[in-house]
C-alpha positions in Angstrom: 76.4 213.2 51.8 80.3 213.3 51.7 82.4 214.7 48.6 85.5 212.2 50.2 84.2 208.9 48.3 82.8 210.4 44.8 82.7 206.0 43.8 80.4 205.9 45.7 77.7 208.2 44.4 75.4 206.8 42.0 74.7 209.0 38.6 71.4 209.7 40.0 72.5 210.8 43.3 75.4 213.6 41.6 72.8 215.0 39.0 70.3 215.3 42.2 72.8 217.5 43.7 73.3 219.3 40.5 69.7 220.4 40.9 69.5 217.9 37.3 66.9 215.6 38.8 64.3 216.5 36.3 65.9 214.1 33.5 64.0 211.2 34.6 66.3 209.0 36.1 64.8 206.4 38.1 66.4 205.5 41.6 68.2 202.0 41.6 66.8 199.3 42.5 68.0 196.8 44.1 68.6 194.3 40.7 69.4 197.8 38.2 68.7 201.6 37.6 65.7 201.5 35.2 65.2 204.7 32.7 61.9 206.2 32.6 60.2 208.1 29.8 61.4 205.5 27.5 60.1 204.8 23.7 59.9 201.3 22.8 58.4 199.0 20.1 55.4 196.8 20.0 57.2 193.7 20.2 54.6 190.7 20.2 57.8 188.2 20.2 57.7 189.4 24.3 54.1 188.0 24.8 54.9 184.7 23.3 54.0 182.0 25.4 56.6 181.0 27.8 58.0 185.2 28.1 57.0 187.4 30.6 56.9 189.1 33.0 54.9 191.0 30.1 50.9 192.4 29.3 49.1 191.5 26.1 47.3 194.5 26.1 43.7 193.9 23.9 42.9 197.4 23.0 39.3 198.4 21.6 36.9 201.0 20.6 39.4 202.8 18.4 37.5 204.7 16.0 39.8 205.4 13.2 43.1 204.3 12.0 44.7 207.8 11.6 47.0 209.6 14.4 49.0 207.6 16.6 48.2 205.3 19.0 50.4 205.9 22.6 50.6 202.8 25.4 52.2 204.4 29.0 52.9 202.1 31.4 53.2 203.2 35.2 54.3 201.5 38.3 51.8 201.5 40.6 53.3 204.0 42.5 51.5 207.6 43.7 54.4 209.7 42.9 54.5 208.2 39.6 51.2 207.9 38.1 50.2 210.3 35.2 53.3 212.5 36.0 55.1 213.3 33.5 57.8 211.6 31.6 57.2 208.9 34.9 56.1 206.0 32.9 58.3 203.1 32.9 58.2 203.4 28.8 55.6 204.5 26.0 54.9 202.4 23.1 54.0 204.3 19.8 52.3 202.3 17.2 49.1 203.0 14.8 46.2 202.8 15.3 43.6 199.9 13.8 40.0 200.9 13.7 38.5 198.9 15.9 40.7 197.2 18.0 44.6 196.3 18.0 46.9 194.3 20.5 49.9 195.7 22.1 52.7 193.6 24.1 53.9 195.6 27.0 57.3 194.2 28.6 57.1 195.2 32.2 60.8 194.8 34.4 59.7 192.4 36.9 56.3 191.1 38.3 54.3 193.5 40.6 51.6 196.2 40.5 51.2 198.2 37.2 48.9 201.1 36.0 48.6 201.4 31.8 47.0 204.8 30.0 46.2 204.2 26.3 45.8 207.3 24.6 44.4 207.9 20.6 45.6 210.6 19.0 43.0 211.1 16.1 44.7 213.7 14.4 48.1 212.8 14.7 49.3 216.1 16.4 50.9 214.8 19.3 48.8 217.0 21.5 45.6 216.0 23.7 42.9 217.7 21.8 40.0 216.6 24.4 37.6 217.1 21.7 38.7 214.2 19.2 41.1 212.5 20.9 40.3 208.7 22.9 41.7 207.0 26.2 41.4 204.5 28.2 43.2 203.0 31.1 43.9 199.6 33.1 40.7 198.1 34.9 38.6 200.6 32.2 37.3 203.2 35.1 35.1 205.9 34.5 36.9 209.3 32.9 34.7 212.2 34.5 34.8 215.3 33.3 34.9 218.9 35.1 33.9 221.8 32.2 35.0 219.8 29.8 38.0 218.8 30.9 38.8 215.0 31.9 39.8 214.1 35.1 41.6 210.9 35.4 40.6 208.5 37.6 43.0 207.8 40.9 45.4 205.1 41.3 43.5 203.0 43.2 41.1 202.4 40.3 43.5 201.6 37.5 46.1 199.2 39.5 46.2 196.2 38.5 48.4 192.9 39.1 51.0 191.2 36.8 52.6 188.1 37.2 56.5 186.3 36.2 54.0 185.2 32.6 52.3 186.9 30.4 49.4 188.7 32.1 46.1 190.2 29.9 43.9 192.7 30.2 41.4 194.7 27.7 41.2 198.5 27.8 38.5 200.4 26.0 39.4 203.3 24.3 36.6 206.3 25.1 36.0 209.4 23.6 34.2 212.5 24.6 32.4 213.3 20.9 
């Protein structure tokens, strides 16, 4: 890199150098820089027939309508998956007992990953005791002393298209 044409470097590329990298900047791509670690809204208006690229997410086994309710969506990438603050965006919305229908907006069609996660008690914290998940294709969640270990990439993958793609994910819980 050369400090003669500062135009050229991207915002990225300068807080890279800085040794800022860690704020979750995504690299451009070729149509525009995307943001990660976003909070959005459950917009339904996005899964209306006709919209897309998009997921209507069908969301069951909820076992209470208290705490929040937390949709992460992931591309489909190894260095992104269940990293943190590397989800495209995370939509925050309450919980129904039961089941409840989230519409995820994805920036172009391609390969995804989504995590659902239940927090029962509203903390904001993952309290493996109480709390549910669940996650694109519905893998298994195995445990190791107690503690959940997510299932790889490779399981949870799925393919969205230029419409409005769907997909169920059951929400499990360990108690």
């Amino acid at each position: 890199m050369t400090f003669d044409a500062p135009a050229r470097l991207s915002l990225a590329a300068v807080l890279a150098a800085a040794g800022l990298g860690a704020l979750d900047l995504a690299a451009p791509s070729p149509a525009a820089a995307q943001t990660l670690g976003v909070k959005i809204d459950n917009d339904m208006s996005r899964c209306a027939p006709g919209k897309g690229p998009a997921v209507r997410l069908d969301i069951s086994g909820l076992k209470s309508s208290s705490g929040n309710l937390f949709v992460r969506t992931y591309r489909a990438r190894e260095g992104d998956w269940l990293k943190s603050r590397r989800y495209l965006h995370r939509i925050d919305t309450t919980p129904r007992k039961g089941s409840t229908t989230v519409c995820v907006p994805l920036p172009s069609a391609g390969d995804y990953a989504i995590v659902v996660q239940h927090d029962a008690n509203g903390n904001r914290s993952k309290d493996f005791s109480t709390d549910g998940a669940g996650m694109s294709n519905n893998p298994a969640i195995k445990t190791f002393l107690g503690i959940p270990r997510p299932p790889g990439l490779d399981q949870t993958r799925f393919r969205a298209g230029d419409g409005v793609t769907r997909i169920a994910i059951q929400v499990k819980y360990q108690s």
